[in-house]
N, C-alpha and C positions, 0 to 999 in steps of 0.2 A: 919393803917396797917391791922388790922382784917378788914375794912368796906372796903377795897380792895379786901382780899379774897375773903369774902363775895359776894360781888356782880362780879367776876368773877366766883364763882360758880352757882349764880343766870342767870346770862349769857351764861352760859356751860349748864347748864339745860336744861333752856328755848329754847335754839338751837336745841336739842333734840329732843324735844316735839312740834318745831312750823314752820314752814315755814315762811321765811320772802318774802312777794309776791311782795315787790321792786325788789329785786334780785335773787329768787328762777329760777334756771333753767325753761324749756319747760319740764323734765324728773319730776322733783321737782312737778311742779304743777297739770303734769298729774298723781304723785300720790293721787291726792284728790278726794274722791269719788266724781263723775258728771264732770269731766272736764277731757278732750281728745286734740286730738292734736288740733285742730282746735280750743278750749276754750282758753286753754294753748297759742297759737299763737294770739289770740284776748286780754289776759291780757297784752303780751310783747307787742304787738304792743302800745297799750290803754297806759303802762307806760312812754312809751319815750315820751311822748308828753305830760303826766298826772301823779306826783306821789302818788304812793295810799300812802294814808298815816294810812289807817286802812282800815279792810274788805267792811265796807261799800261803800266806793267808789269802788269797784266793779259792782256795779248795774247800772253803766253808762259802761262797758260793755258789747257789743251784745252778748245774749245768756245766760248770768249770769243772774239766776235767786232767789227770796229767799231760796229754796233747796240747788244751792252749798254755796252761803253766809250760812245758818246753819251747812253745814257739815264742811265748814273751821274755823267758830266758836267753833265745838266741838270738831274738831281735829282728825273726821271720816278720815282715809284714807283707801283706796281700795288697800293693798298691792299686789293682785295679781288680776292682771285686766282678767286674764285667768278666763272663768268660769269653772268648774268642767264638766269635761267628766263624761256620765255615762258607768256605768262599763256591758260592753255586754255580755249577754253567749253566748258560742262557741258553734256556728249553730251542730257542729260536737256530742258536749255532748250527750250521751244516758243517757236516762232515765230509769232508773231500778228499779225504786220504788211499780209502780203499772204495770211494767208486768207480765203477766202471764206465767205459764211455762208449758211446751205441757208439755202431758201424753204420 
């Protein structure tokens, strides 16, 4: 009974913290940093005909290269694939710092 628990907690974890790349969604694997839709669509295709059965067979498909095999090893994910806007000043802003004040 505990070695049930156990390793349903072991299992609940691990879901957590991993993507399973037999069944992970196209959404799923394009949270992995380096892989986009077009990766993501080269995995699914690559499994019905192939199952991974660990990261490594990934490297038979096109475009997967050592870089996203290391980031899905480490369990890098890119949760916001938006980059960062830089923040603009407003063309309108006056500067009052250094000017001068008539006489």
């Amino acid at each position: 009974m505990v070695k049930k628990i156990f390793m349903t907690l072991l299992f609940t974890a691990s879901m957590l913290f991993a993507i399973n790349l037999q069944t992970a969604s196209k959404e799923e694997l394009m949270s992995i940093k380096g892989i986009g839709e077009k990766k993501a669509e080269a995995i699914i295709a690559y499994r019905k005909k192939h199952p991974i059965k660990n990261v490594e067979d990934l490297k038979n498909v096109k475009g997967i290269g050592k870089s996203i095999i290391n980031n899905i090893k480490n369990g890098i994910k890119n949760k916001n694939r938006l980059s960062k806007k830089k923040t603009k000043k407003n063309p309108t802003e006056k500067i009052t710092k250094n000017t001068k004040k008539s006489s």
